[in-house]
LUMDREN-21784 format. One record per residue: x, y, z of N, C-alpha, C, O, CB in turn. Coordinates in pm, whole numbers, padded with zeros to 5 digits, always signed. Glycine has a CB too. Layout:
XYZXYZXYZXYZXYZ...
REM end
This chain:
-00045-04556+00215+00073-04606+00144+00187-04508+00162+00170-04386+00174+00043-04628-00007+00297-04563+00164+00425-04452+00214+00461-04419+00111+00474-04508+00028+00555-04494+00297+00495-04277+00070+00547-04199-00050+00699-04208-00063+00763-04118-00008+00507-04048-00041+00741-04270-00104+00935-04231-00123+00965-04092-00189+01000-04083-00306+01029-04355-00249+00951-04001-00119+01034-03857-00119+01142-03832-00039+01144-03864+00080+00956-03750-00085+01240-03772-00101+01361-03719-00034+01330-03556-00012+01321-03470-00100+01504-03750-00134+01318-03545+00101+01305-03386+00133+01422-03294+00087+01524-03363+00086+01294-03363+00291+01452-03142+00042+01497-03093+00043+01607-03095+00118+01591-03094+00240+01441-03045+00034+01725-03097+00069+01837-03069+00246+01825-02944+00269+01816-02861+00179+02031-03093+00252+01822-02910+00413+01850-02750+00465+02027-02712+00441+02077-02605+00475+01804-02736+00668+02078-02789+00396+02228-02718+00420+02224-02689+00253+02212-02772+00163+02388-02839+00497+02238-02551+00246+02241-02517+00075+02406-02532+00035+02439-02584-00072+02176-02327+00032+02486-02491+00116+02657-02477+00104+02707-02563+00173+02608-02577+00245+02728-02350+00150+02804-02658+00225+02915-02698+00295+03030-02681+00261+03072-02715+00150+02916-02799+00315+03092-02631+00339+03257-02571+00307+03345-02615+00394+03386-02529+00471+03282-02412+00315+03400-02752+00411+03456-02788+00533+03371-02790+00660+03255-02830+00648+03559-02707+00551+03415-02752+00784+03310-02713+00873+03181-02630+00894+03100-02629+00987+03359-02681+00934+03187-02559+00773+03097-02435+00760+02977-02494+00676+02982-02552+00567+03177-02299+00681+02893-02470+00736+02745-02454+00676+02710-02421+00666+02675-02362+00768+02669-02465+00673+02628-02370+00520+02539-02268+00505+02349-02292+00495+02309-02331+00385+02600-02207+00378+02310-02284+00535+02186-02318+00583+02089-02276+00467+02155-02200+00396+02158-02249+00723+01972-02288+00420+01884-02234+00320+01792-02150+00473+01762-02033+00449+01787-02380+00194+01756-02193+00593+01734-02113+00632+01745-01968+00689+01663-01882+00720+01721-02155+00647+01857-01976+00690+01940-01832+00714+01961-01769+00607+01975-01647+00599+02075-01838+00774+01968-01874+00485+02037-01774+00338+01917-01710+00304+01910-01598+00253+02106-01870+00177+01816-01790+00338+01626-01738+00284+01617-01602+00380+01647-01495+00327+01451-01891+00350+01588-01602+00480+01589-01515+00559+01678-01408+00538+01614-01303+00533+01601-01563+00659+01792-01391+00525+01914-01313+00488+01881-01234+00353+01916-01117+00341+02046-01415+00470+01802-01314+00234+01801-01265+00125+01657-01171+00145+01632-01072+00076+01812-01380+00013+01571-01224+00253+01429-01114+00291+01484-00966+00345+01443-00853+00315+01316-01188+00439+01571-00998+00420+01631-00866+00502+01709-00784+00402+01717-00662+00420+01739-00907+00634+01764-00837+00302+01861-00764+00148+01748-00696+00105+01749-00573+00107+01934-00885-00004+01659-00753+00069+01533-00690-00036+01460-00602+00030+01395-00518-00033+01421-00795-00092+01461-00607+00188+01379-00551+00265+01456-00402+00246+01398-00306+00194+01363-00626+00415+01588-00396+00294+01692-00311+00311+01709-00203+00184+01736-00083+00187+01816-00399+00332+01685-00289+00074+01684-00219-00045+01569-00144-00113+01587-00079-00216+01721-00299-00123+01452-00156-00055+01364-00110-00075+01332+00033+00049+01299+00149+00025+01281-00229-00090+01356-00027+00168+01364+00095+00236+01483+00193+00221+01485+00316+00222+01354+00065+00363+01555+00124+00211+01693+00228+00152+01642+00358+00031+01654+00478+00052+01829+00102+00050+01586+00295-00095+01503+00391-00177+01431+00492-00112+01456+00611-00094+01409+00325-00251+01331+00419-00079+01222+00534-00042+01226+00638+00082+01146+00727+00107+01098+00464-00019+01332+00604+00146+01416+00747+00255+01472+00819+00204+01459+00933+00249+01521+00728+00357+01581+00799+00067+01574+00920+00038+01483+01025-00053+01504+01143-00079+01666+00920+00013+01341+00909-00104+01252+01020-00194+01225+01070-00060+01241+01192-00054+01103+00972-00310+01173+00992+00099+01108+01086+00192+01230+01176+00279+01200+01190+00398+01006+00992+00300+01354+01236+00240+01446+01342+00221+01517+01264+00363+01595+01340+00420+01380+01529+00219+01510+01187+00399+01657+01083+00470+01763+01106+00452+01765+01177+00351+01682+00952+00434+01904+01085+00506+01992+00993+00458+01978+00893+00387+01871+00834+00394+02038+00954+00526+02099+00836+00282+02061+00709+00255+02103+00593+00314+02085+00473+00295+02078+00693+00153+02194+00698+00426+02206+00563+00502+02162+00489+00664+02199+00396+00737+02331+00556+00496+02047+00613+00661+01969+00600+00803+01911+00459+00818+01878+00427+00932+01841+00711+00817+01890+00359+00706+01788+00240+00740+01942+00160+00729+01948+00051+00785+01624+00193+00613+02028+00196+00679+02182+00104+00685+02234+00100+00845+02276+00017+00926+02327+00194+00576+02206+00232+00839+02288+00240+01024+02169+00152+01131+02202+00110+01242+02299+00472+01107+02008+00134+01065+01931+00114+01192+01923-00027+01147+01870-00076+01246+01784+00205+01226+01938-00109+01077+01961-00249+01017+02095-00311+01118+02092-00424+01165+02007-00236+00826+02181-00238+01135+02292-00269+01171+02270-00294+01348+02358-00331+01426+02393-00153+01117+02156-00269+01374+02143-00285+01523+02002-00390+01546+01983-00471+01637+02124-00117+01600+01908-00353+01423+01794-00402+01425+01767-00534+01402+01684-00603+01461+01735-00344+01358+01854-00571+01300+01841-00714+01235+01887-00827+01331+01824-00930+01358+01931-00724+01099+02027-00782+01385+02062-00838+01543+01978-00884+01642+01951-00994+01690+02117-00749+01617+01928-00722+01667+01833-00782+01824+01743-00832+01771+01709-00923+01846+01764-00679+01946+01643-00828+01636+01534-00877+01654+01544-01021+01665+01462-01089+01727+01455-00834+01563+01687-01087+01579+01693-01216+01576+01692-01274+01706+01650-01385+01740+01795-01254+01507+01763-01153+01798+01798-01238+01927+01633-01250+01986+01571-01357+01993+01928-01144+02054+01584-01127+02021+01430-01161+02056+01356-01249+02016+01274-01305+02088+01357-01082+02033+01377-01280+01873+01263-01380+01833+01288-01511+01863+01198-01596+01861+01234-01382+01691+01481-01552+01913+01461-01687+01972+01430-01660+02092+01340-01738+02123+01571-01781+01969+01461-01572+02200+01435-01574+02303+01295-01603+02344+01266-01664+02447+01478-01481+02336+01208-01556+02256+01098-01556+02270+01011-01634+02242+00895-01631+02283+01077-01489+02242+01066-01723+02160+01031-01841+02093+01078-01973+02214+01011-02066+02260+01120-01844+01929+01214-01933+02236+01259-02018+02376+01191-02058+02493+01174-02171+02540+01346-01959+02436+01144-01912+02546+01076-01888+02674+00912-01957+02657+00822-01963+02740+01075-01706+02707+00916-01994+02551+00770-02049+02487+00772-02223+02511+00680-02299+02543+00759-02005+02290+00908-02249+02483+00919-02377+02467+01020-02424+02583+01086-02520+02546+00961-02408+02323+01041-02394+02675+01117-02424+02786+01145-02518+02847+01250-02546+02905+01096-02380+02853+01002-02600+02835+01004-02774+02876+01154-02798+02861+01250-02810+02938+00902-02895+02754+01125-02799+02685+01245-02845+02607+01384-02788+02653+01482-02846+02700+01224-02805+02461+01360-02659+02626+01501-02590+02593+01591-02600+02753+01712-02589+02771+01469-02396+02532+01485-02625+02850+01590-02627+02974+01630-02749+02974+01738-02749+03034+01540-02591+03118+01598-02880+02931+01674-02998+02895+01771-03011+02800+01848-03106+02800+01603-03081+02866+01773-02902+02700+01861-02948+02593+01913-02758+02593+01857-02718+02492+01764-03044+02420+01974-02659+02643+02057-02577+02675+02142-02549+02539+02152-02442+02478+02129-02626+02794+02201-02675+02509+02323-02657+02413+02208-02625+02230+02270-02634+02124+02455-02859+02422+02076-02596+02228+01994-02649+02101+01941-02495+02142+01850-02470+02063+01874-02822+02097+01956-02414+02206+01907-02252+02225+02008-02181+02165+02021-02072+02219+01889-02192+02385+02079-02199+02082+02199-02153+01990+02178-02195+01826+02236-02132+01737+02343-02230+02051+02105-02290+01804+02085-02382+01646+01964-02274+01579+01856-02315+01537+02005-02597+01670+01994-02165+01578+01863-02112+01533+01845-02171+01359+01746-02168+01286+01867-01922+01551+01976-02221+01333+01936-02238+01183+01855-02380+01158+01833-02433+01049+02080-02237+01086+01816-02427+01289+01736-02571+01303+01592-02486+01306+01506-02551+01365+01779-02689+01472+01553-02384+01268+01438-02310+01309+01380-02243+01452+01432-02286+01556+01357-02387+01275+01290-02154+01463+01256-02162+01631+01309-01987+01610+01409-01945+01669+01378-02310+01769+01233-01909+01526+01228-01787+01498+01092-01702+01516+01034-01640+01427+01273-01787+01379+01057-01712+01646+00907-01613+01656+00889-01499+01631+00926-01410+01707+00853-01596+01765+00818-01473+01498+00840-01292+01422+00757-01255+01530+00731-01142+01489+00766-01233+01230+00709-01262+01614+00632-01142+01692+00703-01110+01831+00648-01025+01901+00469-01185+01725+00814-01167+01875+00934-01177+01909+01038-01073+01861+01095-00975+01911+00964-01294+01876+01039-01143+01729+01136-01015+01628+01076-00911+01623+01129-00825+01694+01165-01037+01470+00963-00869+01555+00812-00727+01543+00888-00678+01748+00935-00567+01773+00511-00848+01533+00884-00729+01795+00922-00660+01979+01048-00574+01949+01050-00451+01947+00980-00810+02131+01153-00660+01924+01278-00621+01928+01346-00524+01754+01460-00482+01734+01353-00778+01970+01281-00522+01703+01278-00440+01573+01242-00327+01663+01333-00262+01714+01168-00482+01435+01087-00293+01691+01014-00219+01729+01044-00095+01801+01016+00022+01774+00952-00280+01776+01139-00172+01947+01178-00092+02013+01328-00055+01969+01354+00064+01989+01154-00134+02135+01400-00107+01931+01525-00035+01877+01496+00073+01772+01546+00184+01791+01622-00138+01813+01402+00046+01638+01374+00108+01594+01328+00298+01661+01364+00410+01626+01309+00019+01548+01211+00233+01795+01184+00413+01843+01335+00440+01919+01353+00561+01919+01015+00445+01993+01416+00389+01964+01567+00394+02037+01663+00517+01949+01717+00626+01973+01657+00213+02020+01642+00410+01820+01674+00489+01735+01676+00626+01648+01769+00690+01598+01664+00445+01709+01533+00643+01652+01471+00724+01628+01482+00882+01713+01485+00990+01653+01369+00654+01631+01486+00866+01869+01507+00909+01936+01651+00962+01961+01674+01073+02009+01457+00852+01991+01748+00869+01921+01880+00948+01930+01901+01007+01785+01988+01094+01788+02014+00848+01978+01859+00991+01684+01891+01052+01562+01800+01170+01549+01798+01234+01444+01880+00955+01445+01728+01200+01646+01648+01302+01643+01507+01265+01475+01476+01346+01388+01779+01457+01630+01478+01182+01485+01413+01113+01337+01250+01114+01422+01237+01102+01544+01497+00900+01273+01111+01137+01299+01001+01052+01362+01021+00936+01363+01080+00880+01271+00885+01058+01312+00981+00879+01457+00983+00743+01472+00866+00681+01339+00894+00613+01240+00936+00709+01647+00718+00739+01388+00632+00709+01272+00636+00719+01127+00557+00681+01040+00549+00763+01289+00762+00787+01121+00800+00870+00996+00921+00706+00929+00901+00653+00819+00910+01080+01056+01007+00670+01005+01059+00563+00987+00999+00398+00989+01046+00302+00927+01138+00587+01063+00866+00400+01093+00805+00290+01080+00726+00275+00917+00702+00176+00847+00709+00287+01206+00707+00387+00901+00589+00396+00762+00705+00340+00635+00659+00254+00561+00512+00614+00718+00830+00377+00612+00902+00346+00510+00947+00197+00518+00981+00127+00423+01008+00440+00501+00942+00150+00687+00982+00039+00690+00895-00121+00661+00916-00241+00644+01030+00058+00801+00761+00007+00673+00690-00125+00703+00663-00208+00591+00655-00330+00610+00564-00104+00767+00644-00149+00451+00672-00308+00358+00825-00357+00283+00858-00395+00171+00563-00302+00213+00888-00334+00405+01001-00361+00404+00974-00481+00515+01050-00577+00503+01098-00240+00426+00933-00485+00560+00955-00544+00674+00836-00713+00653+00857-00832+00677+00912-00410+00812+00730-00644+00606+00649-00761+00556+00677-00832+00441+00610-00934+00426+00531-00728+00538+00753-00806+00361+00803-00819+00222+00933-00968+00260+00949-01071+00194+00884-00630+00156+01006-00922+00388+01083-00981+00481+00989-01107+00518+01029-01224+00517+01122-00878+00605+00862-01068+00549+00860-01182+00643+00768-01329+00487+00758-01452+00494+00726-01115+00840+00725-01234+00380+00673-01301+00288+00849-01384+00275+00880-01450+00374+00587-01196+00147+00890-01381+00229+01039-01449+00218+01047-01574+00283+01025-01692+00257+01153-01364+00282+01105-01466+00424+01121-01606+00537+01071-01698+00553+01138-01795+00591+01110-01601+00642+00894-01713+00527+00841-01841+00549+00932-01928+00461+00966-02037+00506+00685-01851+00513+00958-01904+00388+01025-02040+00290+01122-02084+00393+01078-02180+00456+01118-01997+00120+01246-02044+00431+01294-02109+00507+01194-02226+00581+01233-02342+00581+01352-02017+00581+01059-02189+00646+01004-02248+00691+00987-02392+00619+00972-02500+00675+00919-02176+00714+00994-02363+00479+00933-02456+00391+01033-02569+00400+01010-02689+00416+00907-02399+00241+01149-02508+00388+01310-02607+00377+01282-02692+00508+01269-02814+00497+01498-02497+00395+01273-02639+00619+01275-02686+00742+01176-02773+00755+01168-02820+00869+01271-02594+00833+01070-02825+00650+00949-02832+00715+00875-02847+00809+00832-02951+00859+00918-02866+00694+00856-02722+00839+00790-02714+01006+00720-02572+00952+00721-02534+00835+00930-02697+01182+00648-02488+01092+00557-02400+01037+00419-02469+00988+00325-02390+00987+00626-02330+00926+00390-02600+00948+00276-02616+00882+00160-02665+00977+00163-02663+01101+00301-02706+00772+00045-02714+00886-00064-02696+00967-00083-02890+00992-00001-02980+00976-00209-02587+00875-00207-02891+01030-00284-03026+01022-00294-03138+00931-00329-03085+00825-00390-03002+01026-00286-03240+00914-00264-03333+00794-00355-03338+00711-00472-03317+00742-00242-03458+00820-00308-03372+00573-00443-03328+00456-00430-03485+00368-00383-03592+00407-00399-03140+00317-00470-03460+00279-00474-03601+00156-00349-03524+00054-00307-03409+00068-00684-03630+00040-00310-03611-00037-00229-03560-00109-00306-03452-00267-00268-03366-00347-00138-03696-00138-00448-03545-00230-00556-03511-00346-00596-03327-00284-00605-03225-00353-00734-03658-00337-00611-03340-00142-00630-03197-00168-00521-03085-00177-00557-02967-00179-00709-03159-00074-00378-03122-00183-00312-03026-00242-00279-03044-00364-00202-02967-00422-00218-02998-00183-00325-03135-00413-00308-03139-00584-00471-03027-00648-00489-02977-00759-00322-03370-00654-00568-03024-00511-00654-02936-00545-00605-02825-00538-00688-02774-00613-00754-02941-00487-00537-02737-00510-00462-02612-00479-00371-02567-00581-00324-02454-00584-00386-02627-00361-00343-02680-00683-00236-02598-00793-00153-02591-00719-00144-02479-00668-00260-02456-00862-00052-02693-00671+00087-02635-00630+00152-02678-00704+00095-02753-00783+00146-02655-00509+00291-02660-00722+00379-02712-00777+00424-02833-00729+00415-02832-00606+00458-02637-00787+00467-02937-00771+00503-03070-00746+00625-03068-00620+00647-03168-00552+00554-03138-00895+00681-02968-00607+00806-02954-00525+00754-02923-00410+00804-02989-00319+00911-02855-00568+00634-02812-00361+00574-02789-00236+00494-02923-00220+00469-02968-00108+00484-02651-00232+00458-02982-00329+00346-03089-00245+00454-03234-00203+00416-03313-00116+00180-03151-00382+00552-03249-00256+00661-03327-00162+00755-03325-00115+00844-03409-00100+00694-03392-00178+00732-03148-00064+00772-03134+00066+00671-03132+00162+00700-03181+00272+00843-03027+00079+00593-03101+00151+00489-03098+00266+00454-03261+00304+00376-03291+00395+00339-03009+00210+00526-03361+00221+00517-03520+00315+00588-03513+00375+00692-03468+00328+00534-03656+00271+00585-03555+00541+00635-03519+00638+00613-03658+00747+00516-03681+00820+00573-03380+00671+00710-03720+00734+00693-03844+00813+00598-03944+00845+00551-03981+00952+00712-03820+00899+00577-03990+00689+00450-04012+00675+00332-03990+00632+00267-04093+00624+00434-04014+00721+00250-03849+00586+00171-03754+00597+00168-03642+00507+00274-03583+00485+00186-03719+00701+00086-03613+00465+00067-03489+00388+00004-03360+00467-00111-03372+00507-00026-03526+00270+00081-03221+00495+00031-03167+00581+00040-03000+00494+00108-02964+00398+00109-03207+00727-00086-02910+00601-00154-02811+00547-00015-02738+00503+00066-02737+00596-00265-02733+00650+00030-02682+00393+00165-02567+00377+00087-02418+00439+00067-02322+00365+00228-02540+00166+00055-02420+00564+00060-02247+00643+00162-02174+00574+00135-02078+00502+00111-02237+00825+00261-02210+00590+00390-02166+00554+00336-02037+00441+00315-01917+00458+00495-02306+00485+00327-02123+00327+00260-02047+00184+00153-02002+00234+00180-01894+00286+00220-02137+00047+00060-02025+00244-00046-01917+00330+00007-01821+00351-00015-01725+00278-00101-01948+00461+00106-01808+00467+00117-01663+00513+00192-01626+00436+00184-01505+00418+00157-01625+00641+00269-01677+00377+00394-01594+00230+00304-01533+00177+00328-01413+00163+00487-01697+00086+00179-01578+00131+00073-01500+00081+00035-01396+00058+00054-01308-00026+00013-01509+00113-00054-01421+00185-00088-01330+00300-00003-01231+00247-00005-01169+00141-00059-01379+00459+00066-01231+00336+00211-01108+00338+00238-01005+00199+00239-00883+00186+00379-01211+00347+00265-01141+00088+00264-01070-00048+00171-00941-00055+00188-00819-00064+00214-01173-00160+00053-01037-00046-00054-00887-00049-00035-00767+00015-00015-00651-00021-00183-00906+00006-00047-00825+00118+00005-00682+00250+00098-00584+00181+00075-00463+00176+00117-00745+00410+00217-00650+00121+00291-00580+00084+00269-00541-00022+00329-00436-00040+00379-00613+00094+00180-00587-00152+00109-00458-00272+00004-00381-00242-00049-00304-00322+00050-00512-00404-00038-00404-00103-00150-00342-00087-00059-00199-00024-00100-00090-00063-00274-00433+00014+00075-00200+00082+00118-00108+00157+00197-00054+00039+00265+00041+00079+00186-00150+00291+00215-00078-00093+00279-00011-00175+00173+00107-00265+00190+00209-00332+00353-00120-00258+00081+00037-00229+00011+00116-00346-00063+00206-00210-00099+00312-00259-00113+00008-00483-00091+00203-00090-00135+00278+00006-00016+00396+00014-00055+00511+00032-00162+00188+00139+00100+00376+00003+00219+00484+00008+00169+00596-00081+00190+00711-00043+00373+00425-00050+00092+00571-00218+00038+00700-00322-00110+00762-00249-00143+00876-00284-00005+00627-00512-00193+00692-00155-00317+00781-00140-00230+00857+00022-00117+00865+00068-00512+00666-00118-00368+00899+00057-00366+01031+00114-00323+01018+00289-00357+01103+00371-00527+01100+00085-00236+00885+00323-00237+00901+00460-00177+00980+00556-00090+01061+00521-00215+00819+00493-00210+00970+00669-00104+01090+00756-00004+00985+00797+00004+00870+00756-00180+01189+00917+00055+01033+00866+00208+00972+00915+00197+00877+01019+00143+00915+01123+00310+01085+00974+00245+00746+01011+00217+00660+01109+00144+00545+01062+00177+00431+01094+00152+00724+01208+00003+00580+00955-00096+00493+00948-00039+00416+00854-00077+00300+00874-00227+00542+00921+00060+00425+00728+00099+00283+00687+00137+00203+00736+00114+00096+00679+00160+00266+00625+00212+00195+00859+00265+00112+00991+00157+00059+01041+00158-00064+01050+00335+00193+01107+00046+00127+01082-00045+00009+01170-00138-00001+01065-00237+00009+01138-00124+00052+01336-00180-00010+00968-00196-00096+00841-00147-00194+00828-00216-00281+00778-00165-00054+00742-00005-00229+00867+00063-00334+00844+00032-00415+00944-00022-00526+00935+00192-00314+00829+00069-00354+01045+00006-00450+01186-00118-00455+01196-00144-00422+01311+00039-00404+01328-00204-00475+01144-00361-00494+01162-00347-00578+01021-00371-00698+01037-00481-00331+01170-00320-00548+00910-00326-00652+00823-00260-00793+00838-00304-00905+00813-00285-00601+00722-00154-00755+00881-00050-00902+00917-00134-00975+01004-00178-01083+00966+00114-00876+01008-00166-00921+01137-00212-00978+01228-00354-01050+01238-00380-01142+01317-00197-00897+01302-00462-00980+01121-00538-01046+01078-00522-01191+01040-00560-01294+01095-00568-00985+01003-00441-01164+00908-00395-01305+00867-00345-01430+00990-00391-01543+01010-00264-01272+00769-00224-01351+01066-00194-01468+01100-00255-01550+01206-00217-01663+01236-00088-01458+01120-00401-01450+01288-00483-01495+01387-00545-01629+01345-00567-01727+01417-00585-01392+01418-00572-01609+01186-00662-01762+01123-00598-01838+01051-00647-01930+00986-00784-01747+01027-00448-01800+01056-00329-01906+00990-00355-02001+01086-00434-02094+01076-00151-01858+00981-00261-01962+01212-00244-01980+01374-00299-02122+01353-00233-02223+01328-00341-01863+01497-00453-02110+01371-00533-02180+01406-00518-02308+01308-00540-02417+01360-00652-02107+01413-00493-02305+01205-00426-02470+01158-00321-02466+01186-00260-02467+01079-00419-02525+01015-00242-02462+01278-00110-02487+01259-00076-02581+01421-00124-02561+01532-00020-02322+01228+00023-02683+01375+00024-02805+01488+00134-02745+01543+00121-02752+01665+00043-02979+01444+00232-02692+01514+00346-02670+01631+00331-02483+01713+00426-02419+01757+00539-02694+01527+00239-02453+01710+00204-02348+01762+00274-02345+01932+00290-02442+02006+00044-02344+01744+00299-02235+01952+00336-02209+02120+00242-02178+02164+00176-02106+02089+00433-02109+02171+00194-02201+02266+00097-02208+02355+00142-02135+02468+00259-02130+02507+00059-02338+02384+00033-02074+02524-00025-02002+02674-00075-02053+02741-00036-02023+02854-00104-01914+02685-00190-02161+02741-00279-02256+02824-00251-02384+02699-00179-02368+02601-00476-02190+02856-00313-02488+02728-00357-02591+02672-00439-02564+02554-00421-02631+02452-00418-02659+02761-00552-02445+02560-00647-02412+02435-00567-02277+02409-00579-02270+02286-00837-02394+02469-00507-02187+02439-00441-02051+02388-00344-02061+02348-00245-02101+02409-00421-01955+02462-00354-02007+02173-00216-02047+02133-00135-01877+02132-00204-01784+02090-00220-02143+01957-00047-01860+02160+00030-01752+02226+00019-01668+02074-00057-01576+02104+00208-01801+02301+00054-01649+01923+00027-01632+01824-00142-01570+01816-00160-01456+01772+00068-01751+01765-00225-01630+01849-00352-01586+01837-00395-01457+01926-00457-01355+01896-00433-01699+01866-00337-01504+02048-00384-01368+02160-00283-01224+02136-00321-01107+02147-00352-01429+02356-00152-01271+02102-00058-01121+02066-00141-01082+01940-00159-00960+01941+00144-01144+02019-00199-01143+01828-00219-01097+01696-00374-01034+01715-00428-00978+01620-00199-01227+01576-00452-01051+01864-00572-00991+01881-00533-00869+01914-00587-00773+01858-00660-01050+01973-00413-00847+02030-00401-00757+02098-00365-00628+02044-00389-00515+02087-00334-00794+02176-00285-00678+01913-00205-00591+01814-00293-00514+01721-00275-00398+01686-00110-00678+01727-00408-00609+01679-00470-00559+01615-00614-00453+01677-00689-00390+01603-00487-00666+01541-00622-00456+01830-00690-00397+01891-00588-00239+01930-00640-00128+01937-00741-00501+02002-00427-00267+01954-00388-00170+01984-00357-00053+01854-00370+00069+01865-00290-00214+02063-00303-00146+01703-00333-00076+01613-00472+00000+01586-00483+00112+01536-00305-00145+01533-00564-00077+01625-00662+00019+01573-00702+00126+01648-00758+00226+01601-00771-00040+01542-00677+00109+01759-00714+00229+01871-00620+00354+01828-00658+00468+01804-00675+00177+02052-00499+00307+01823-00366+00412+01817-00425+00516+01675-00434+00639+01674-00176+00302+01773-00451+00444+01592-00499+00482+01476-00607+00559+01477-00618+00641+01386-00520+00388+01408-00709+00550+01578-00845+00599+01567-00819+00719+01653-00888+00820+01637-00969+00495+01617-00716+00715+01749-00719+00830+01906-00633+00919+01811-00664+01038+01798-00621+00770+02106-00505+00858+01729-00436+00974+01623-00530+01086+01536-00501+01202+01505-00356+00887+01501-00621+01027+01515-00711+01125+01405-00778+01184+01445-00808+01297+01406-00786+01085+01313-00844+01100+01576-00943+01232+01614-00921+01371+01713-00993+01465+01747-01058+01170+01679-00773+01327+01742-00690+01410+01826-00617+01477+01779-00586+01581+01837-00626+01361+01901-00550+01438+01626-00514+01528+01528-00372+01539+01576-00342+01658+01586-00602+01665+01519-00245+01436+01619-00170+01451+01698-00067+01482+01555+00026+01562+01565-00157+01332+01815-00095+01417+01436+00014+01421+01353-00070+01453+01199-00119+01360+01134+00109+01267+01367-00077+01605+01152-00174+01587+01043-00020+01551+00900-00024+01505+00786-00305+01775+01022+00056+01584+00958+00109+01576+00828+00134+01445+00739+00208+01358+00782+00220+01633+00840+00095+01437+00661+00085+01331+00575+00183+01280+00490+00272+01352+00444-00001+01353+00507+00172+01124+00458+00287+01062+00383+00364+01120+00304+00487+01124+00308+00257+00977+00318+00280+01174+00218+00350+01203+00073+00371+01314+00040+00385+01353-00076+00292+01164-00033+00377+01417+00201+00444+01557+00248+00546+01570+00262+00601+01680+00270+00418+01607+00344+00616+01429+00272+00767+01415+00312+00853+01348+00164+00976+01352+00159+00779+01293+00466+00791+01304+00078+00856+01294-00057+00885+01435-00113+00835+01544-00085+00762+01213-00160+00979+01400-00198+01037+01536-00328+00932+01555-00400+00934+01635-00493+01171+01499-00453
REM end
């Protein structure tokens, strides 16, 4: 039977020609909170306070640009037929592991000309950065896209959602899995778990690939319900094999650091 729901509109503002998108404003408001939280804790770890202001100012840019590019080069069928729709990022088509590339390396860029650890800046950033991406899915939510496989309406009324996620998630017809919330989840945790890891005893570096081994966990078995996935082959979904690789290179990096002893000094050596 067909449900009469009116989806959410994605345009939160119109101002004459100008639109303001809930996906960009969602996203925009992850990168504020993100910003403000790393902003704090550089200067308890004796920073500037405005070292994550100056590296935001380059970071937030490229990563956006990477993550369509990357998201593009994924979907190309399309995008080389329609040229003028590789510009609509606020239509969605934002691959965070895309963005995680282009963060990444500006970030050590950075690091390198400010004379800064790099590991020393990934560690403050990093639940800044997941905290970001718990956010953003919502955009996903507005957009609805991001989600998984089709369900009954009975089993997300099994889930305790709120009445507003379960009609949005009807979707042309259909009631489908909210991934989306999943990984907002997900993420949440990540990010009380990397807050409360900032007080025990790590050395420098390891709250960062904590993050990337936790994230990447999650999103290897999100992935896998999810229908608009980018693909590598026909059975490889491009999401699953970066989130193996990441989590194989985090853990190595992590394991060759300690027993090699490359960096003993520890987190909470660099607080007041």
């Amino acid at each position: 039977m067909e449900e009469n729901f009116t989806p959410i509109d994605p345009v939160f503002l119109e101002l004459g020609p100008i639109q303001v998108h809930w996906y960009g404003l969602i996203i925009g408001i992850g990168a504020l909170l993100g910003l403000w939280l790393a902003v704090r804790e550089s200067e308890r770890r004796g920073l500037h306070k405005d070292t994550f202001v100056d590296l935001v100012l380059f970071a937030i840019p490229i990563a956006i640009i990477c993550a369509r590019i990357y998201y593009v080069i994924f979907q190309w069928d399309y995008y080389s037929q329609n040229p003028g729709d590789i510009v609509k990022i606020w239509n969605g088509g934002l691959a965070i592991h895309g963005g995680l590339i282009g963060a990444f390396v500006t970030g050590y860029i950075f690091a390198k000309v400010k004379g800064i650890s790099f590991w020393k800046l990934a560690d403050i950033g990093a639940p800044s950065i997941i905290l970001g991406q718990a956010i953003g899915r919502w955009g996903n939510f507005i957009n609805q896209e991001a989600h998984g496989g089709e369900v009954t309406r009975q089993f997300l009324e099994g889930l305790f959602l709120p009445e507003f996620i379960i009609n949005q998630m009807y979707i042309n017809g259909a009631y489908y899995h909210p991934t989306f919330l999943y990984e907002s989840l997900w993420s949440l945790v990540g990010f009380a778990g990397l807050m409360l890891l900032r007080k025990a005893n790590l050395r420098r570096g390891e709250l960062f690939l904590t993050y990337i081994i936790w994230y990447s966990i999650g999103r290897f078995f999100i992935e896998s319900m999810r229908t608009d996935s980018l693909m590598l082959t026909e059975s490889l979904r491009v999401a699953q094999v970066i989130s193996l690789v990441l989590i194989a290179l985090a853990a190595a990096v992590l394991i060759i650091r300690r027993v090699k002893g490359y960096s003993k000094e520890r987190y909470l050596e660099s607080a007041e």
